[in-house]
C-alpha positions as CSV (number, residue, x, y, z in Angstrom):
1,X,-20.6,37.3,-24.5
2,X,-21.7,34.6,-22.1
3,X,-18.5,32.0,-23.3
4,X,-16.2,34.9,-23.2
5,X,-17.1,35.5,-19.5
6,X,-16.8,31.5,-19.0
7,X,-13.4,31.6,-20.3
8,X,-12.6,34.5,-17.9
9,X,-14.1,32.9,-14.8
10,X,-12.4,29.7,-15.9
11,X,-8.5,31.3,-16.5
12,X,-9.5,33.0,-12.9
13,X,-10.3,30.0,-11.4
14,X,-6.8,28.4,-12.8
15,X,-4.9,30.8,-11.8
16,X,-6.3,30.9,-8.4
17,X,-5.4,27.3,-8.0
18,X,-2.0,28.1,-9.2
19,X,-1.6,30.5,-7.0
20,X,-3.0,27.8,-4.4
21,X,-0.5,24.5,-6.0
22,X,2.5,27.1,-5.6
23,X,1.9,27.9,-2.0
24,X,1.4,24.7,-1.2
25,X,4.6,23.4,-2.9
26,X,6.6,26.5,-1.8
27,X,5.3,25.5,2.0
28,X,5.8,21.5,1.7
29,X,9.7,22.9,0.9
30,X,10.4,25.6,3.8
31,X,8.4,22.6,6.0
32,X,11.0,20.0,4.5
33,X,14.0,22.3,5.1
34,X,13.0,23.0,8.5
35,X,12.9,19.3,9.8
36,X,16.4,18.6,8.0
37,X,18.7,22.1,9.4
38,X,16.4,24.5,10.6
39,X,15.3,22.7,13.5
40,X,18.3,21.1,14.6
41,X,21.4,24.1,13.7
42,X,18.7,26.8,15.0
43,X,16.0,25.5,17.8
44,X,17.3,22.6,19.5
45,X,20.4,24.5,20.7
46,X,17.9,26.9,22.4
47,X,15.9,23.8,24.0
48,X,15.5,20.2,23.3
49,X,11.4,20.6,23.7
50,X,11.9,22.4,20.3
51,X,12.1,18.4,18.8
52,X,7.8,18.1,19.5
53,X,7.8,20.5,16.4
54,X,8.8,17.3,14.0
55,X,4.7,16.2,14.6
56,X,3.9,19.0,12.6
57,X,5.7,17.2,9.4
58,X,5.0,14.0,10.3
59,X,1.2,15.1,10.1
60,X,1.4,16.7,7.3
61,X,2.7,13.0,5.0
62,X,-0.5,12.9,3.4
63,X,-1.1,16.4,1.9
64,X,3.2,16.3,1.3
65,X,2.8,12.7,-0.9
66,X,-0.5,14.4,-2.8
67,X,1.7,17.1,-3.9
68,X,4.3,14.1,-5.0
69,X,1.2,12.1,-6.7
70,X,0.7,15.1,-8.7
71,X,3.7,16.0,-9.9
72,X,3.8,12.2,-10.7
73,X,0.7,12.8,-13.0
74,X,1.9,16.1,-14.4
75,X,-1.1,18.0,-12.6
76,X,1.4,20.0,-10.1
77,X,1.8,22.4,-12.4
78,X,0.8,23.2,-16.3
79,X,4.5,23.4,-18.0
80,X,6.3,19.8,-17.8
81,X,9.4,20.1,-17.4
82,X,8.9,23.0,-14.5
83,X,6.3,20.1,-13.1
84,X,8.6,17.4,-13.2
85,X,11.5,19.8,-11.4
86,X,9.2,20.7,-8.5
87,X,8.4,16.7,-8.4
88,X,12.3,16.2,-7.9
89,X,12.9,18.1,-5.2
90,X,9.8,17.2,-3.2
91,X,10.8,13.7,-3.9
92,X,14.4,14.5,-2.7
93,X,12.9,16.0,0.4
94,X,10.6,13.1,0.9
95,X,13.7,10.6,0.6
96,X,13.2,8.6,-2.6
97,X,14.0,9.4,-6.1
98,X,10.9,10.9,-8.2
99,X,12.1,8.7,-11.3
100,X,11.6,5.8,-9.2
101,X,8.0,6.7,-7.4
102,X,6.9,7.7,-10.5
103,X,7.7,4.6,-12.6
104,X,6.1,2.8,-9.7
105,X,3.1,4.8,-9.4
106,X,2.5,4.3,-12.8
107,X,3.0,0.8,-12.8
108,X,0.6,0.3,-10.2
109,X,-2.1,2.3,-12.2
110,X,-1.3,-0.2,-15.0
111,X,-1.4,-3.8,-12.7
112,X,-3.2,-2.9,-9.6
113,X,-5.3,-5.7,-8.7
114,X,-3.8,-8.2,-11.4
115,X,0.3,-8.2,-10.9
116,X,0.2,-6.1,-7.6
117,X,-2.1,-7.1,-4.9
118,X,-0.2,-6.5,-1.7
119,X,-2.5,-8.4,0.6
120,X,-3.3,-11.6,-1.5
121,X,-1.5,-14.5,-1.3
122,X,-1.9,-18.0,-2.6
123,X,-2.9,-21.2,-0.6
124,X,-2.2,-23.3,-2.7
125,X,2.0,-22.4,-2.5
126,X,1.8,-20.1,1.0
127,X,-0.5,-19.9,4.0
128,X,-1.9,-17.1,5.9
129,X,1.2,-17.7,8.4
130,X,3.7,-17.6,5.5
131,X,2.4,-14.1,4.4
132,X,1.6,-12.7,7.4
133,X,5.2,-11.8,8.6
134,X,6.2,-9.7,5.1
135,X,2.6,-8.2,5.0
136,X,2.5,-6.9,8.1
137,X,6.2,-5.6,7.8
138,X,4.8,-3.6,4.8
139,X,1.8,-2.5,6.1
140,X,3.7,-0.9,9.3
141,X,6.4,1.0,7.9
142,X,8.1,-1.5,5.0
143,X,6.5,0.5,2.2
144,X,8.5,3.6,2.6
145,X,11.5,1.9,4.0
146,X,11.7,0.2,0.8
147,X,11.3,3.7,-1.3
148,X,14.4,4.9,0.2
149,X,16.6,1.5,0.5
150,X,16.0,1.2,-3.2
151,X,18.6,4.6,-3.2
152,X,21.1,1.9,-3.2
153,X,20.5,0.5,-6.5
154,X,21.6,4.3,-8.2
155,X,25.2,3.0,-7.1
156,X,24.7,-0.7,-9.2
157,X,25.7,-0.3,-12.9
158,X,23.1,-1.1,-15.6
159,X,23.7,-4.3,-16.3
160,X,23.0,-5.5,-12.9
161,X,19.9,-3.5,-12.2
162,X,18.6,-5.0,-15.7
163,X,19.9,-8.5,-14.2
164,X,18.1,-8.0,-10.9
165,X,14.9,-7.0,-13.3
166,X,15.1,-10.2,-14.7
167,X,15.0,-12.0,-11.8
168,X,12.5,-10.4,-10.2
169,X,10.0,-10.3,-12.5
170,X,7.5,-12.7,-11.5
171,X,3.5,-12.3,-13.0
172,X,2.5,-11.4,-9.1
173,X,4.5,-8.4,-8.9
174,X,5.4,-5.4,-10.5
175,X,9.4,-5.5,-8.9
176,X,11.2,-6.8,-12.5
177,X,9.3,-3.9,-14.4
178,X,10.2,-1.4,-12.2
179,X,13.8,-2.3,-12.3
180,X,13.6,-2.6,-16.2
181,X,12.0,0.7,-16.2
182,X,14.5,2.2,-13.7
183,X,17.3,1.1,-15.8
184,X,16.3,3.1,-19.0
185,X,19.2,5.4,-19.6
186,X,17.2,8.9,-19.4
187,X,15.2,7.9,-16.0
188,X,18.4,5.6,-14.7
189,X,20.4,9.2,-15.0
190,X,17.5,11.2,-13.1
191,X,17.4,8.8,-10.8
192,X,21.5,8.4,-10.0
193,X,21.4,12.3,-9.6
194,X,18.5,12.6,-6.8
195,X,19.3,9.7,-4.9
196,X,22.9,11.7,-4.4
197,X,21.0,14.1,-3.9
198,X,19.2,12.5,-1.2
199,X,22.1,10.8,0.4
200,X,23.9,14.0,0.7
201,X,20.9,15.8,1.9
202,X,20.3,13.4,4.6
203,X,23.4,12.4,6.2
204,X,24.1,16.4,6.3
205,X,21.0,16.3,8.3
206,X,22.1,14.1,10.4
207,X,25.2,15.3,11.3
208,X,23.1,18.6,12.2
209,X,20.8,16.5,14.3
210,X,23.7,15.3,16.0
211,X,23.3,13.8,19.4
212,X,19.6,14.0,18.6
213,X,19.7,12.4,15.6
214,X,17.3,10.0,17.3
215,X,14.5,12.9,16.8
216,X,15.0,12.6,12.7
217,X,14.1,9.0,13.0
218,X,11.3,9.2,14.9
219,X,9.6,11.7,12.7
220,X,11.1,9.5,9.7
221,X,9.1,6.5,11.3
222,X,6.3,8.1,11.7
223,X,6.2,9.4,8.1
224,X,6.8,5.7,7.0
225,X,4.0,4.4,9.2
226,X,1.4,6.6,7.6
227,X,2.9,6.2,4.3
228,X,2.3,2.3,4.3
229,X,-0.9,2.2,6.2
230,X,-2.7,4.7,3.6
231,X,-1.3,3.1,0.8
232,X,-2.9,-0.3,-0.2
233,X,-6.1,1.5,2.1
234,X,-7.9,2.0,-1.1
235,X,-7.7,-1.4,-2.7
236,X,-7.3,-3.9,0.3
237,X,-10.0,-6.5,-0.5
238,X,-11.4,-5.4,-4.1
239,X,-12.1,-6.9,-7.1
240,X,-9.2,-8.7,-8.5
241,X,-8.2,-8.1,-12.2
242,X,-9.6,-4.9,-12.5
243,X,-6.8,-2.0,-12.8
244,X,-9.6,0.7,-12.2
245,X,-10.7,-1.2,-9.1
246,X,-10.4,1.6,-6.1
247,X,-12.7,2.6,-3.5
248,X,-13.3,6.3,-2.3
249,X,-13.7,6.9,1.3
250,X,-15.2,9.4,3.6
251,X,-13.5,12.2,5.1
252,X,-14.7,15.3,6.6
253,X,-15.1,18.3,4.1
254,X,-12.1,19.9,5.8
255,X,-9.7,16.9,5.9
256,X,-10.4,15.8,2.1
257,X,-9.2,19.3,1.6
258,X,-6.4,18.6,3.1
259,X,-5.3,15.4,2.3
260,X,-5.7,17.0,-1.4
261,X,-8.7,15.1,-2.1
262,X,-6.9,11.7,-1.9
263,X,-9.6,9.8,-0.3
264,X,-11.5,9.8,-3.8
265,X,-9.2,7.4,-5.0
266,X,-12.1,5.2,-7.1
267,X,-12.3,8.6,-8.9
268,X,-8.7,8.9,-9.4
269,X,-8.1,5.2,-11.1
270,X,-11.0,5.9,-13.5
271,X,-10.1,9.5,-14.2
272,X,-6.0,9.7,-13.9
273,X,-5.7,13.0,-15.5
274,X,-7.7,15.4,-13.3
275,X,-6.3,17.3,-11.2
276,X,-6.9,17.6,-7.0
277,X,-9.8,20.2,-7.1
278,X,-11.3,18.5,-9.7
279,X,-12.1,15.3,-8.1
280,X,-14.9,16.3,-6.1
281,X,-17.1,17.5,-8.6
282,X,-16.5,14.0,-10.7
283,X,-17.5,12.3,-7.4
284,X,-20.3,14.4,-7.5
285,X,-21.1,13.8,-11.0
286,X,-20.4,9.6,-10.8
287,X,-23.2,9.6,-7.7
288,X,-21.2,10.4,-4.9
289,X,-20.8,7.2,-3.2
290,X,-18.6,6.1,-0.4
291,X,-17.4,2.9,-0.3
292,X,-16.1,3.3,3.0
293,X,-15.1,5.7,6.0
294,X,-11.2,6.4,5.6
295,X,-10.5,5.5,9.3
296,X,-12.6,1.5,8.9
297,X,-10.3,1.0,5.7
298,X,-7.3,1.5,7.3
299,X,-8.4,-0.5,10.3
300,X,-9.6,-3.7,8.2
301,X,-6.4,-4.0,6.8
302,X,-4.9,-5.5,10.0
303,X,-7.0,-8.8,9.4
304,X,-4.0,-9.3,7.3
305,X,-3.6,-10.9,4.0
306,X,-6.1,-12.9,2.3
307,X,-5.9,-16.3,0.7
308,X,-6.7,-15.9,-3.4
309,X,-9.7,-18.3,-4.0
């Protein structure tokens, strides 16, 4: 009797944070919408003050790139192929194909710390001066620009993204295996079709924006901003060689909510296949140790990049 009502408390609890995942992907699209047309064919006309409304998505990057992460993992939601649709169109709104953030996210899963280390360099063929200039261009906005640049290479055919694979692979970076993953007929044709996707979506937003247009890419840049700050966050300054290598920080109860529980990244890299809700009580059950507060990571990565000795 007792594992019969643990079974029912536990399909209750899925399906309560089914209900939860759905709202929150069914929000993340209505919120998406709204900066592209809603805003611009329906408010702006009424008052150009309506434009301080784009804060509200450019606040909400983190908890909108959680929901991408776990679509990326296949945690978004149970069935695959309806968790890899959802994934699409998220990705879409966020402006870079899914195929390629997910064969990226993956790949960093696989090298992080050993090919990708985005703040070390080497003295002994750069200097801190060298590296600085790229680094810092990444840290402050480069990362995203570069997710949605790269919709330029769904126009290349595949013997030149293969080509530009090869010559980019290099054993300090993960660039060449992304592009020879990229150019895999099944993900090259997913990502060909979203990047349309998101070239249509986007200049049609644009031309709705019109004159304010300028408004679009402010919220843009600020998306990109927090997009590259948070992301190397976790690892800046940790253990080389050592894929699991991630450091959880602190947030308040009520912002690890919601930021999807993405501050207990050490949890994630050991544990890729849990779902959002269920990193907390793994933190809990690994110790429950900080390695840091979320705001003094972010900060310490403006010392810049770090020589590899």
């Amino acid at each position: 009797m007792t594992d019969v009502s643990t079974r029912r408390r536990e399909r209750g609890s899925r399906g309560q944070v089914r209900r939860i995942n759905s709202w929150l992907i069914g929000t993340a699209i209505v919120l998406g919408l709204f900066q592209l047309f809603l805003l611009p064919l329906f408010l702006l006309p009424r008052g150009t003050t309506w434009g301080w409304t784009l804060a509200a998505p450019v606040l909400l990057t983190t908890p909108f790139w959680s929901l991408i992460h776990e679509a990326i993992h296949g945690t978004l939601i149970t069935r695959r192929a309806t968790n890899d649709v959802y994934g699409r169109v998220l990705a879409v709104l966020y402006g870079s194909p899914f195929a390629m953030l997910k064969s990226g996210h993956l790949l960093h899963h696989r090298y992080s710390r050993t090919r990708e280390r985005a703040e070390i360099y080497d003295p002994a063929a750069s200097s801190w001066t060298k590296a600085a200039p790229g680094y810092f261009a990444r840290l402050c906005g480069g990362l995203y620009l570069l997710e949605v640049v790269a919709v330029l290479v769904a126009a290349l055919p595949v013997a030149v993204v293969r080509a530009l694979g090869r010559r980019l692979d290099a054993p300090d970076s993960v660039a060449g295996l992304l592009f020879d993953r990229i150019a895999q007929a099944r993900v090259l044709g997913q990502f060909r079709t979203d990047a349309a996707a998101i070239v249509v979506l986007y200049v049609a937003a644009f031309v709705a924006y019109g004159p304010h247009g300028w408004m679009l890419l402010l919220a843009l840049a600020g998306r990109a901003v927090i997009i590259s700050l948070s992301d190397n966050a976790y690892h800046y300054g940790t253990d080389l060689d050592a894929p699991l290598e991630a450091m959880n920080l602190r947030l308040s109860h009520g912002l690890e909510r919601f930021a999807l529980s993405f501050n207990l990244h050490g949890v994630h890299h050991r544990h890729p296949g849990l779902r959002w809700y269920e990193l907390r009580e793994k933190f809990l059950d690994e110790g429950g140790q900080y390695n840091l507060g979320f705001a003094t990571a972010v900060a310490r990565q403006l010392r810049g990049p770090i020589g590899l000795g």
